[in-house]
N, C-alpha and C positions, 0 to 999 in steps of 0.2 A: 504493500500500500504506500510506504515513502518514496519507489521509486515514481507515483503519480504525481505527486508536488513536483512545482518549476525546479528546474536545475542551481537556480542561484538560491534558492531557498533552502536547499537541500545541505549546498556548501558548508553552513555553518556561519554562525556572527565571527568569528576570527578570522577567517575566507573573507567575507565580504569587507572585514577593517580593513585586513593587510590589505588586499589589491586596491583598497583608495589610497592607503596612505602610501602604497610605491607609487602610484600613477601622480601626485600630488610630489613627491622627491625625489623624480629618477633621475631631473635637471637639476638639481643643488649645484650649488659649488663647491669646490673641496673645502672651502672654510665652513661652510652649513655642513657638509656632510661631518665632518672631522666633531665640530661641536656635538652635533648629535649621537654619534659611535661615545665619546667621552663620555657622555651624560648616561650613555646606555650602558659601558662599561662599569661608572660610577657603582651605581642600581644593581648590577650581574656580582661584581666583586664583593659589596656589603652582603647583599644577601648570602653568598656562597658561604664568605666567615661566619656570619652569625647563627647560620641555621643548619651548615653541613658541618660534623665534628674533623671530618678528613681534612678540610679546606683549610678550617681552623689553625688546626696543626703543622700543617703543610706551612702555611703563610707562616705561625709565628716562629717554626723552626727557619727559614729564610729570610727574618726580622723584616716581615712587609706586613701593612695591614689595610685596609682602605684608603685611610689617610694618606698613606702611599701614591696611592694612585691619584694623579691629578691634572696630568696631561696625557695624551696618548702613546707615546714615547714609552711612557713611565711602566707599560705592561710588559717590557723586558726584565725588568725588575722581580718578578713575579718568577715563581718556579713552574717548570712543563709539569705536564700530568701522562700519562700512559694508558696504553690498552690494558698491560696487566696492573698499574695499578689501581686503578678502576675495576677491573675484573676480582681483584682480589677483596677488594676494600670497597665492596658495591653499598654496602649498608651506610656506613661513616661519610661517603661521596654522595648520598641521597639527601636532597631537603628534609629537616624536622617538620617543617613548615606547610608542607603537602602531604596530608591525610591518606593514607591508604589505597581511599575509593579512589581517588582521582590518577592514579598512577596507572599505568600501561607499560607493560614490559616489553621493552623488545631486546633483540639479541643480533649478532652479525658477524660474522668473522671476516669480511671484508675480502681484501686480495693481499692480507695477512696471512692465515689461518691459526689466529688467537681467536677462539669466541672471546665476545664481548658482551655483555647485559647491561641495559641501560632504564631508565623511566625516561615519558613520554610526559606529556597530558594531551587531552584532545584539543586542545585550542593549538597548541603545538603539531601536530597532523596536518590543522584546517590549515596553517601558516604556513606551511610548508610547502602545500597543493598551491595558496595564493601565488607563491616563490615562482614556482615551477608554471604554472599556467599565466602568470605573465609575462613570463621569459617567450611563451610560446605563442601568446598573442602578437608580441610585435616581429614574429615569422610569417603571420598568417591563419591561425587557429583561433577559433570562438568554441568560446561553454558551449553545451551540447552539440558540438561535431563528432562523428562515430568514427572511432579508428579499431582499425585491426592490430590486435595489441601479439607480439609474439615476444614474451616476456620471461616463460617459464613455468610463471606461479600455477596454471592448467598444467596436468599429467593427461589424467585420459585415458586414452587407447586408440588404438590405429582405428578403429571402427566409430569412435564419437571421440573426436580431435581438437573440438569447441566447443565453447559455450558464452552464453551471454549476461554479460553486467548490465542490469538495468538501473543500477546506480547511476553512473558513469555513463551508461550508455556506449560501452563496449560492446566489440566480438574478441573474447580472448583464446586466441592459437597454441595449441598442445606443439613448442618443437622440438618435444620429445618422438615424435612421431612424424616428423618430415621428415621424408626421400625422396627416391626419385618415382617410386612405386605408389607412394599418397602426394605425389606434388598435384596430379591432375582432381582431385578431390578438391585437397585446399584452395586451388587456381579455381573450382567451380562454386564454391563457396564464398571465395573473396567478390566474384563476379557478378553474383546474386545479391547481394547483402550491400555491393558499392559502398563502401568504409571510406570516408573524406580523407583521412590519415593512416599509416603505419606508425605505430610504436613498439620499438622493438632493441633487444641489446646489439650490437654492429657485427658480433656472430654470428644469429640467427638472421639476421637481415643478409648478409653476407652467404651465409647461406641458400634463404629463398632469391635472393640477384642471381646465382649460379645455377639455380632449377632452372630461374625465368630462361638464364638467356642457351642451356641447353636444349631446351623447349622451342625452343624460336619465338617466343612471347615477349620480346622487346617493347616493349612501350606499351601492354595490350590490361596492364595494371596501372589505371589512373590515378596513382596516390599523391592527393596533392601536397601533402609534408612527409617526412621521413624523419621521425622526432627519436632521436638514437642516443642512448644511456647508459648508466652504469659499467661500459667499460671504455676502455680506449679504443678511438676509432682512428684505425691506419691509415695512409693515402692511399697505399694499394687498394685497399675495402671501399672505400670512400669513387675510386675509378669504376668498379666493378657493380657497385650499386645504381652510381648514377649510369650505369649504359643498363643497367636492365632495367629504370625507371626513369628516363631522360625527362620525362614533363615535371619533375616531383621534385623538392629544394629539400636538402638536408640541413638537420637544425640537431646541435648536439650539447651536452653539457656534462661538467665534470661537478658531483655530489657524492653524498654516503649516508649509510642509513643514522649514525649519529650526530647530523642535520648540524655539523658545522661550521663548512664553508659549503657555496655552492655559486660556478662561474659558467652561465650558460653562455653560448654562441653569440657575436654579437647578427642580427638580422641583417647587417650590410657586408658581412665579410665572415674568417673563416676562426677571425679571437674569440677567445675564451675570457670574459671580465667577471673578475670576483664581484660581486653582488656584497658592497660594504654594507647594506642593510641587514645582511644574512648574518651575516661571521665577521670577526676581526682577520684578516690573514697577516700571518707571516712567513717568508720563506729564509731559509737557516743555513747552513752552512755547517762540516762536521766540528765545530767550534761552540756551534750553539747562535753565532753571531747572523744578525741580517746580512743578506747579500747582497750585492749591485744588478740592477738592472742587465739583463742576458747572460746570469750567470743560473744553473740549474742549483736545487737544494731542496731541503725538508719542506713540505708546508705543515705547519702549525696554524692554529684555528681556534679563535674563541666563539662559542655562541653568544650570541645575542640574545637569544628566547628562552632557552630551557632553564628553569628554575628548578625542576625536579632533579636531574642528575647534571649539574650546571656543567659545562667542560670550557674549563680556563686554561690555554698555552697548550692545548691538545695538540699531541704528535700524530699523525694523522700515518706518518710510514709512508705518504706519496711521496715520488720525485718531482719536481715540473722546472720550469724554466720562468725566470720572473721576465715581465715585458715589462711597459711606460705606465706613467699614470695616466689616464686618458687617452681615449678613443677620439681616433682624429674621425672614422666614419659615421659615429650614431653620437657624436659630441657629449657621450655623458663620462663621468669623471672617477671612474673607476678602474679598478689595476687589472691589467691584463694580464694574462699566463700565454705565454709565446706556446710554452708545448708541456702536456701531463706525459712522465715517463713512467710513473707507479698505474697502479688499478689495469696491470694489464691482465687483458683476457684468456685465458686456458681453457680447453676443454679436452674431455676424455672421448677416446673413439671405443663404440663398441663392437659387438662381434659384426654385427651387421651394416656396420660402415656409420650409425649415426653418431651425430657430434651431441655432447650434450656438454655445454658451458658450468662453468665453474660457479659465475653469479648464480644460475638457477638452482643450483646445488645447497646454498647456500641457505640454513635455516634460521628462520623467524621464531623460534620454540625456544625451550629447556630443554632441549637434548645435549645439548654440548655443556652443561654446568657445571657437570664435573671432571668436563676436560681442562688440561690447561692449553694442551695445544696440540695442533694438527694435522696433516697434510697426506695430502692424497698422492700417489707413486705407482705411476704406467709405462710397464714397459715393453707390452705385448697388450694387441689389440682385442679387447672385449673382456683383460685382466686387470685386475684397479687393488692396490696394496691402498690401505687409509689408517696411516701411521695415529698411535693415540700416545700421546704423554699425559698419565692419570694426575687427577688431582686427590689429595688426601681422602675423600671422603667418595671414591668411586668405589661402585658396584659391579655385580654379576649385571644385575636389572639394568645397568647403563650397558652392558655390551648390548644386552638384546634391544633396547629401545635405540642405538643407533645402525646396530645393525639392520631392523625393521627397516628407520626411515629411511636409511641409505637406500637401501633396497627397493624399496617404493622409488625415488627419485633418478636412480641408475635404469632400473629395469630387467627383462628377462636377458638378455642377451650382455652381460656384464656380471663375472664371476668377481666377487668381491673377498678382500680376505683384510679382517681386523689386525694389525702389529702393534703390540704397546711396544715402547721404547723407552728410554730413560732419558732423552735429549731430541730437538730435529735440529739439525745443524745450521748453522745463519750464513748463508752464502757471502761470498767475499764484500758484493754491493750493498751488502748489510741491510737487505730487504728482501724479508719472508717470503715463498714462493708457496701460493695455494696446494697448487699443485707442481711436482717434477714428471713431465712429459718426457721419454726420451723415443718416443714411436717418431720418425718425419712427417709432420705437419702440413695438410696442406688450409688449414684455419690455425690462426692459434697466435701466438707471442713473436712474430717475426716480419720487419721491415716489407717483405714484401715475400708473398706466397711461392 
């Protein structure tokens, strides 16, 4: 019955604040923007001391305390925080201040593979959606436009591949179940149903462009955006898409599920501008120190919104490349990212040729909470080792409940085997690898296919 109420009603009062109040400050100037991040910093930091125990502690062992902070600058002063300590110290790192009910868990292990457990609120959600659906409005897209979303979060089965959001007013595509054998299916479904949009990770898109244009069906999918997420999108991938979909404009952006930073496309070119109303960014250097313009390093990340599990000087574990301040094409006054070298994309091939991506692998649950860490190891096609370093308080009950899910999200044709280990080793670039692929790739982590 809620999916019968207007679309903008549906969004939620924080949906409808945020997108007036970005549409009202996307022209600032760096002096109004700078003021404002300040004031909002001000606000994030007090409350984090006075009502998270971890924050508390953290600041007065580094002898900073709000009063500290009082220019922008001044948040170097401030100590990082971590995946694992956060993970570890999730209670002490949670507001006193947010009651129970209001909390929402979510979880991620990213293109780390540390699970991570976070709180949410739902005003926090609707903020988020606001973020994201403005960034995609000035590409081309309006509230209630139907896109064909190939995302993951659908399983399925080869015989019913979709299904439909009437939230949102999706069709979401199972690409667990794309080949070359159900391409003619999905191509008669996409065709039927005419979805305004694709929304999809640059794998799976990557993917369906390689059906198309084996097919000889160039141009014969009229999607007028191609709004492509959560991983890194290559230029090779980026060539091969736009020729199986020449009418359709790619629109991409670099985010994460613990709503940090986030720097969508600009609409006139091919930059990536961190969104200062989203996050504070920093990019680091292995010193800890900012870096100069066209030089690559960590980005770190404070929120702006999240009160419930606040994340101040978050190591985020991306590599990118810092650009200028301002956008000479869309003239707003925001830091650009020349190029994202972290969140790259992996996927496991299984016995029957299909790819399945490492984000869609990726669990929203308590499955992983009693893991400390991760990672998946393929070295033979339809075989997947998924390495576990236990945390103190792991069970029998955790082998079988990730074994399950794994299993659910792999499928029949991928022979799966649990390894505990005492260590996963931290490769030379001293950033986590979800997965070690050593099969030759023709989708996956490399310059060009």
């Amino acid at each position: 019955m809620y999916s019968f109420l207007p679309i903008e009603a549906r969004m939620g009062k924080a949906y409808t604040s945020m997108k007036k109040f970005l549409r009202s400050a996307e022209r600032w100037s760096e002096d109004e923007i700078v003021h404002w991040q300040t004031g909002r910093l001000k606000e994030i930091i007090s409350h984090a001391y006075n009502t998270t125990p971890g924050y508390n502690q953290l600041f007065r062992e580094a002898n900073v305390s709000p009063d500290t902070f009082q220019k922008l600058d001044d948040i170097r002063l401030f100590p990082f925080v971590s995946k694992e300590l956060l993970r570890d110290n999730l209670k002490e790192f949670t507001s006193t201040a947010v009651p129970d009910w209001k909390r929402l868990y979510r979880t991620t292990g990213g293109s780390t593979g540390i699970p991570f457990g976070f709180y949410l609120q739902q005003d926090d959600i609707e903020r988020e959606m606001a973020f994201l659906n403005s960034a995609w409005e000035r590409a081309g897209w309006k509230l209630g436009d139907v896109s064909a979303v190939f995302r993951g979060a659908f399983v399925g089965s080869p015989e019913h591949f979709w299904e439909y959001d009437p939230f949102l007013r999706d069709l979401r595509f199972s690409t667990y179940y794309l080949t070359e054998e159900t391409y003619p299916r999905y191509k008669k479904k996409i065709l039927s149903e005419r979805p305004d949009h694709l929304q999809a990770y640059p794998s799976a898109a990557t993917l369906l462009a390689d059906l198309v244009l084996q097919n000889g069906d160039t141009g014969k999918i009229p999607f007028k955006l191609l709004l492509l997420g959560s991983e890194n999108l290559y230029d090779w991938q980026k060539e091969k898409i736009i020729s199986a979909f020449p009418s359709s404009k790619i629109f991409s952006w670099y985010g994460h599920a613990e709503q940090v930073l986030f720097a969508p496309m600009c609409e006139h070119s091919a930059s990536l501008h961190l969104d200062p109303f989203y996050g504070l960014p920093e990019v680091i250097d292995d010193h800890n120190n900012e870096i100069d313009e066209g030089e690559s390093g960590e980005l770190v990340g404070t929120s702006l919104w999240n009160k419930t599990t606040p994340l101040i000087r978050y190591r985020t574990m991306d590599v990118a490349r810092k650009g200028t301040l301002g956008c000479r094409q869309c003239g707003r006054n925001y830091r650009l990212l020349d190029k994202i070298d972290g969140r790259l994309q992996e996927l496991i091939v299984t016995k029957s040729g299909r790819y399945i991506s490492m984000t869609a692998i990726n669990m929203h649950s308590d499955v992983f909470d009693n893991v400390k860490q991760f990672q998946f190891h393929q070295k033979e096609k339809g075989k997947v080792t998924f390495k576990i370093v236990k945390k103190a308080g792991y069970n029998e009950k955790n082998t079988e409940m990730i074994n399950s899910e794994l299993k659910k999200k792999l499928g029949n044709d991928v022979e799966l085997e649990l390894a505990f280990v005492g260590s996963i080793e931290k490769p030379q670039s001293g950033k986590f690898r979800f997965l070690i692929q050593e099969i030759p790739m023709k989708y996956g982590n490399h310059d060009r296919p």
